[in-house]
LOBAPA-842575 format. One record per atom (N, C-alpha, C): residue in one letter; atom name; z, y, x. Coordinates in nm, 3 decimals. Each point is the difference from the previous one (the first is absolute). Layout:
N
[A,CA,[Z,Y,X]] ...
***
This chain:
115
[X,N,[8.869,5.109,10.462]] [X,CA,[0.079,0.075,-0.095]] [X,C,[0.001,0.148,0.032]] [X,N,[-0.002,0.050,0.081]] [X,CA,[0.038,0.144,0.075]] [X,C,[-0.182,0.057,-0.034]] [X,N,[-0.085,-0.063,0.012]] [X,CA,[-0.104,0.042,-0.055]] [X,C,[-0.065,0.083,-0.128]] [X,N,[0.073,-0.129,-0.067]] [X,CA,[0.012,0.024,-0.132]] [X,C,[0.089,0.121,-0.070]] [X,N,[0.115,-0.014,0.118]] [X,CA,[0.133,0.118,-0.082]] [X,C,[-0.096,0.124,0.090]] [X,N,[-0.048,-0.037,0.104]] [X,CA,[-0.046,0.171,0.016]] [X,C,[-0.156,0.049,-0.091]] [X,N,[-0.086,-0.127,-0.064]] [X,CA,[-0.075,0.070,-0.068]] [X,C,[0.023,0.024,-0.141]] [X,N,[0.149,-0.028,-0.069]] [X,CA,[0.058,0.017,-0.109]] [X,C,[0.053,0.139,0.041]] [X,N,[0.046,0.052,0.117]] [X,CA,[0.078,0.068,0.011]] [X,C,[-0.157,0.153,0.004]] [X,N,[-0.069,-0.047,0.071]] [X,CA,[-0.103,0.122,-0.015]] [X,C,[-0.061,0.022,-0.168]] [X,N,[-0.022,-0.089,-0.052]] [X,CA,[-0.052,0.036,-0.153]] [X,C,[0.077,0.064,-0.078]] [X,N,[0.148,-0.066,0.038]] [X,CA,[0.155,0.040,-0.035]] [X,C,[-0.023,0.229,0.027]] [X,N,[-0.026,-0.004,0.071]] [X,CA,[0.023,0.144,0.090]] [X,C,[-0.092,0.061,-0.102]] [X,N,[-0.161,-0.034,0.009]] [X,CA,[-0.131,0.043,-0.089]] [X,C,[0.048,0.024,-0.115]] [X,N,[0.074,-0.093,-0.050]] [X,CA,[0.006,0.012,-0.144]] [X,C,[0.138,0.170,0.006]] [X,N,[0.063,0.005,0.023]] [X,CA,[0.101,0.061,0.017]] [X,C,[-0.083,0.166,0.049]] [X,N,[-0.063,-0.005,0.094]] [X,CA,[-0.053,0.107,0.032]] [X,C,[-0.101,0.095,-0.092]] [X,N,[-0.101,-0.107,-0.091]] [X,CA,[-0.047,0.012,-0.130]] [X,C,[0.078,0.069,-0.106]] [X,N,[0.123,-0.063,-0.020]] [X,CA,[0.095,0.030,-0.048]] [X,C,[0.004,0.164,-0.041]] [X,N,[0.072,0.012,0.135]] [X,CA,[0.051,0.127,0.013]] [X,C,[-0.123,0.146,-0.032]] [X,N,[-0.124,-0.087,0.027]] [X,CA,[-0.119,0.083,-0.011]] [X,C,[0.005,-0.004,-0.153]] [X,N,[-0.020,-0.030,-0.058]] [X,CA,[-0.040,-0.030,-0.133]] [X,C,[0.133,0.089,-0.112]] [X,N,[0.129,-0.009,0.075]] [X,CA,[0.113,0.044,-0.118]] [X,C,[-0.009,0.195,0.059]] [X,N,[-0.071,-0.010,0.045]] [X,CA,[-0.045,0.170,0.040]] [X,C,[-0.077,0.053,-0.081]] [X,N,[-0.062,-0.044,-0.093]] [X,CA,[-0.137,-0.002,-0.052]] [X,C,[-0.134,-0.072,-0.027]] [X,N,[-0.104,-0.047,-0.077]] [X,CA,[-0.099,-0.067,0.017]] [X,C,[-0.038,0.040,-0.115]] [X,N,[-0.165,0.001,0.017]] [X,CA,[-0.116,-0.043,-0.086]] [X,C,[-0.047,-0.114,-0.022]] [X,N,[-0.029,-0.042,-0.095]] [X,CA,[-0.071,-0.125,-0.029]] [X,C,[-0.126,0.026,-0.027]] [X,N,[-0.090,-0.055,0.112]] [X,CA,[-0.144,0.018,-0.030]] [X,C,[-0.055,-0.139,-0.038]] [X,N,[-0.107,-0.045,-0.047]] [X,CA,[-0.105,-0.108,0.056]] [X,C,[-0.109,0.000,0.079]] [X,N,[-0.006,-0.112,0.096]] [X,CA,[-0.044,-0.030,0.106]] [X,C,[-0.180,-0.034,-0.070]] [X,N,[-0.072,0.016,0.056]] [X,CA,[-0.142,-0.041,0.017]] [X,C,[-0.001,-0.187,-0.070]] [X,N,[0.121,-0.067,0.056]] [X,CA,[-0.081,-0.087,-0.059]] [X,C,[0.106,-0.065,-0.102]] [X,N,[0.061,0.133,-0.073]] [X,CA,[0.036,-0.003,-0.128]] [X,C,[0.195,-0.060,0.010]] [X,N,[0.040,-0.010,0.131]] [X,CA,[0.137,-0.030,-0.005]] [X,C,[0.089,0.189,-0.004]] [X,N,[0.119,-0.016,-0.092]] [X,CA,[0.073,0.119,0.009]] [X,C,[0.050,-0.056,0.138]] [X,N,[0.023,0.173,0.089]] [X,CA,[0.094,0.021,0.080]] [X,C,[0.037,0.109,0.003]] [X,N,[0.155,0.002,0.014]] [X,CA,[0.087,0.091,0.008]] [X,C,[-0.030,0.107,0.199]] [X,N,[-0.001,0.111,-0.046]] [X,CA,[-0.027,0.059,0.144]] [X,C,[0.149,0.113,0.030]] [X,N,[-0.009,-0.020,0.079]] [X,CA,[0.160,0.102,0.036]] [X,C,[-0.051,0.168,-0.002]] [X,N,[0.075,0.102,-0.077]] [X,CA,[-0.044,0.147,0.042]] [X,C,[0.046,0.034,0.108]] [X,N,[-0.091,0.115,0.079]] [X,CA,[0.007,0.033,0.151]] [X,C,[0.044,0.113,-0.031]] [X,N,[0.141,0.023,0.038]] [X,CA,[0.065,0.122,-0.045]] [X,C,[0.024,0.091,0.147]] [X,N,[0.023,0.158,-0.021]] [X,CA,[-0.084,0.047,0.102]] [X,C,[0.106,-0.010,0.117]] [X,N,[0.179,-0.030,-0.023]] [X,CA,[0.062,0.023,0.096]] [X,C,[-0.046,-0.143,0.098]] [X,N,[-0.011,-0.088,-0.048]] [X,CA,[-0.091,-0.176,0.076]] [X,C,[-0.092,0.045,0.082]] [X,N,[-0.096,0.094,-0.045]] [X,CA,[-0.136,0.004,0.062]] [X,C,[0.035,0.154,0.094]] [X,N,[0.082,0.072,-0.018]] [X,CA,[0.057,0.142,0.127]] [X,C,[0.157,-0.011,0.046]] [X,N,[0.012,-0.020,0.115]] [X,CA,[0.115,-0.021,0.045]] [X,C,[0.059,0.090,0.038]] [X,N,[0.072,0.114,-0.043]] [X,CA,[0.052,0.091,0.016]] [X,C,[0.094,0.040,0.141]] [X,N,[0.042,-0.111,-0.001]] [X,CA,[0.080,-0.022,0.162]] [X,C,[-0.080,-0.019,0.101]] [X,N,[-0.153,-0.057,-0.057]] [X,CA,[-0.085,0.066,0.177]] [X,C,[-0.057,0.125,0.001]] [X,N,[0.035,0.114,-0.083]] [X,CA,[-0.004,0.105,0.030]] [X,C,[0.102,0.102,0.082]] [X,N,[0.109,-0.074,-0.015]] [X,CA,[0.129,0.061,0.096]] [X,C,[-0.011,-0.029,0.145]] [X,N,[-0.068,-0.069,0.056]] [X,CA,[0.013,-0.071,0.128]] [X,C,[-0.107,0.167,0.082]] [X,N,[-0.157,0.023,-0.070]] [X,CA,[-0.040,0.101,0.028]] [X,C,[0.032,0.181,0.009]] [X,N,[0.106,0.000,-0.134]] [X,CA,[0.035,0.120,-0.011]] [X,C,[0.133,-0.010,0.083]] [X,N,[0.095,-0.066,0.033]] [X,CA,[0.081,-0.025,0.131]] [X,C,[-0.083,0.058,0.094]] [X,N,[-0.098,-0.039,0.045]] [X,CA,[-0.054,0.028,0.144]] [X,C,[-0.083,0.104,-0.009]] [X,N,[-0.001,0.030,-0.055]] [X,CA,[-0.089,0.157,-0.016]] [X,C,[0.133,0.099,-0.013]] [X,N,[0.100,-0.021,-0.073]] [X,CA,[0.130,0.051,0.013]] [X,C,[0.054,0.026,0.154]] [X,N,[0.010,-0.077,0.026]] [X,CA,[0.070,-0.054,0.137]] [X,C,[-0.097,0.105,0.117]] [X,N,[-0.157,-0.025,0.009]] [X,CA,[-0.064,0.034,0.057]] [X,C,[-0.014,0.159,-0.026]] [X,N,[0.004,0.059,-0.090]] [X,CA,[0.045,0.126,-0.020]] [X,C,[0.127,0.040,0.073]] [X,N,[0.123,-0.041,-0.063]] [X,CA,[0.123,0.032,0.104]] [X,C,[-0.013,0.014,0.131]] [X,N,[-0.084,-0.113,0.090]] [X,CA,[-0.060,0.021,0.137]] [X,C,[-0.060,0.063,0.015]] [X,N,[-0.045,0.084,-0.067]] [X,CA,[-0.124,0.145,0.025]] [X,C,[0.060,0.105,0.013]] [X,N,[0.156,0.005,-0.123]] [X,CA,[0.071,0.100,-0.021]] [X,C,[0.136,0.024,0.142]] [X,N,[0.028,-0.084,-0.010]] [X,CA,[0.065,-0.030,0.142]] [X,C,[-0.021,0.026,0.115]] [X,N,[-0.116,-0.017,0.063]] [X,CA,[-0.073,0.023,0.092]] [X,C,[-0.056,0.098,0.051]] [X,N,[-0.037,0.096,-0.134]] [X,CA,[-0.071,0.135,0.022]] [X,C,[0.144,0.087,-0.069]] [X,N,[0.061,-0.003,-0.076]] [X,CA,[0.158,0.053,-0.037]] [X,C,[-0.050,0.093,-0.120]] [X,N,[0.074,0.041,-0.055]] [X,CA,[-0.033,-0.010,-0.169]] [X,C,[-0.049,0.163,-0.005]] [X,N,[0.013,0.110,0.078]] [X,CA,[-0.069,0.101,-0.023]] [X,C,[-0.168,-0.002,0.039]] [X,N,[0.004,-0.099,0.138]] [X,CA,[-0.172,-0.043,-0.016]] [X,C,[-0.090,-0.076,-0.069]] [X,N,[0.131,-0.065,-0.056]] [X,CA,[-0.091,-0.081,-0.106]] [X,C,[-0.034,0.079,-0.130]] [X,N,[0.071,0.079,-0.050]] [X,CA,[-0.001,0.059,-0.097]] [X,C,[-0.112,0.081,-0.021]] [X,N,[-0.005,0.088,0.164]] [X,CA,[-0.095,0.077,0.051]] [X,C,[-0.176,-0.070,-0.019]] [X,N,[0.028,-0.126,0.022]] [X,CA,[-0.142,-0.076,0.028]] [X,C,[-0.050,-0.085,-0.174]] [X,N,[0.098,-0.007,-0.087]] [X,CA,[0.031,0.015,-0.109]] [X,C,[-0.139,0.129,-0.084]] [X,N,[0.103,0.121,0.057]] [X,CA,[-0.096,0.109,-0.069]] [X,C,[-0.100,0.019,0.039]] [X,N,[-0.057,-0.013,0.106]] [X,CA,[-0.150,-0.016,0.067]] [X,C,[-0.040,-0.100,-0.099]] [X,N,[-0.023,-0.081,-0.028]] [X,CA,[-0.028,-0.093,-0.105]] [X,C,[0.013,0.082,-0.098]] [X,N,[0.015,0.062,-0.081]] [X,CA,[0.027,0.058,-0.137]] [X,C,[-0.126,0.111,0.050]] [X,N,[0.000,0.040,0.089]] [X,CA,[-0.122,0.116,-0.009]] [X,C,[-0.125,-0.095,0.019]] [X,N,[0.014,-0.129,0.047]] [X,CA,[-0.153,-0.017,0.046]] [X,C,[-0.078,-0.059,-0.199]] [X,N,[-0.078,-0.082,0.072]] [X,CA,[-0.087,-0.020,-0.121]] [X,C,[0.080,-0.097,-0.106]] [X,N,[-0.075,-0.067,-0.076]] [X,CA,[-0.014,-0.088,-0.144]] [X,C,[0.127,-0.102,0.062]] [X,N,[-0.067,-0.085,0.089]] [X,CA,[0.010,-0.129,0.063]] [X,C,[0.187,0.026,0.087]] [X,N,[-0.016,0.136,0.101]] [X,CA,[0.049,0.020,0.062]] [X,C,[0.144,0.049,-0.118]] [X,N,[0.014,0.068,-0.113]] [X,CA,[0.045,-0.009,-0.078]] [X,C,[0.059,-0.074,-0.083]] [X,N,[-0.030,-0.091,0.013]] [X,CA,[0.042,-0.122,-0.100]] [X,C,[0.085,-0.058,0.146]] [X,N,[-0.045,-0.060,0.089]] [X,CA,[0.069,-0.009,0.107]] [X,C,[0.195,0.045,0.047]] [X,N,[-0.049,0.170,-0.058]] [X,CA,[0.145,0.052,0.034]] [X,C,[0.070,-0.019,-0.126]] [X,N,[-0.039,-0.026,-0.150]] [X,CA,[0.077,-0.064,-0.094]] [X,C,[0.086,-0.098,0.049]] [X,N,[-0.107,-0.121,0.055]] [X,CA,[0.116,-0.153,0.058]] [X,C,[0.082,0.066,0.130]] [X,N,[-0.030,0.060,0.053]] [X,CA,[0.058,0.055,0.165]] [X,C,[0.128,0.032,-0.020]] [X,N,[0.052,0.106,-0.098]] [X,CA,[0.084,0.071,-0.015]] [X,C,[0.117,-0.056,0.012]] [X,N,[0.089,0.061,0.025]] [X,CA,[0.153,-0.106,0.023]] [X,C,[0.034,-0.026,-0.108]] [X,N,[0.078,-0.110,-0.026]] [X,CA,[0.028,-0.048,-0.111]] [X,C,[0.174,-0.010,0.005]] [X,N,[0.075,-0.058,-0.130]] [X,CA,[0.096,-0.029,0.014]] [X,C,[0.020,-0.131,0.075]] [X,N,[-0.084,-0.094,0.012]] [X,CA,[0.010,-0.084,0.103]] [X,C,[-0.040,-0.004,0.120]] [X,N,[-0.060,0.069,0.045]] [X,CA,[-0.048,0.040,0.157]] [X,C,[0.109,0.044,0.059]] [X,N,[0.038,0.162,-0.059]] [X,CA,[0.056,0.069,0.068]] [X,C,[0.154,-0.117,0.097]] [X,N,[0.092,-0.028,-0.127]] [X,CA,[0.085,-0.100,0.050]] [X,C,[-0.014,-0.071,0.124]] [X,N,[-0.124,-0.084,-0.070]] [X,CA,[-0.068,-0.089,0.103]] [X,C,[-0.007,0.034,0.172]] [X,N,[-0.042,0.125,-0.058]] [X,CA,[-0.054,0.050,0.141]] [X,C,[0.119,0.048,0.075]] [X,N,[0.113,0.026,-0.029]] [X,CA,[0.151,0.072,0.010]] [X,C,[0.055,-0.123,0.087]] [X,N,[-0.006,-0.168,-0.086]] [X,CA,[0.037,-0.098,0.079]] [X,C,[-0.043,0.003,0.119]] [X,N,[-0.131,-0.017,-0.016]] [X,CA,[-0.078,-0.042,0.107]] [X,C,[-0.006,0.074,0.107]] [X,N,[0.040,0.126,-0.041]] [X,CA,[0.036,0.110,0.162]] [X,C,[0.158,-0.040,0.066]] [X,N,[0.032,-0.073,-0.117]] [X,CA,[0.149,-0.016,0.026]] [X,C,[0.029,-0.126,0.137]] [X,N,[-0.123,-0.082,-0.049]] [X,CA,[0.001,-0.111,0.057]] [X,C,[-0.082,-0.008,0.148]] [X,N,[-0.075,0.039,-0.014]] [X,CA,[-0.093,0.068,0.109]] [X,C,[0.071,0.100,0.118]] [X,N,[0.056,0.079,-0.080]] [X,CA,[0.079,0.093,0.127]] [X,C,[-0.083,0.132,0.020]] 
***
């Protein structure tokens, strides 16, 4: 019996998971050998996860504050504009570098905590 209720219970799930795919959207195409099937649309927030982009810009955040901290905010600033005179590359560079409204803070804690 427990067999049975667990392979009722998996088709049970399939069907349900289908479900939910399908009341999002679908096309109805036909198949090659002439049966309609319904296909689910791949909509773009499903296919880019926006929340694994926060995990990187955190730590590039974070890792900035430790730069700013460390060297203290008139050398950073200083090492900042050296970047603005150098080239293309080196330029674009001191665009992301620059303190931000979230660094600076950041970096304020983190001296706080540090000592």
């Amino acid at each position: 019996m427990t067999k049975q209720q667990d392979m009722f219970d998996e088709r049970y799930r399939k069907v349900l998971r289908r479900h939910r795919q399908l009341s999002r959207g679908y096309v109805t195409k036909m198949d090659k050998n002439g049966v309609v099937a319904h296909i689910p649309l791949n909509h773009i927030r499903e296919s880019f996860n926006f929340s694994a982009l926060l995990l990187p810009f955190g730590i590039l955040f974070f890792l900035k504050a430790c730069i700013v901290t460390i060297l203290g905010e008139e050398a950073y600033v200083q090492q900042v504009d050296l970047l603005r005179d150098g080239g293309f590359v080196e330029q674009v560079g001191a665009i992301f570098m620059q303190l931000d409204p979230i660094t600076a803070p950041l970096a304020k804690l983190l001296g706080a905590i540090i000592g």
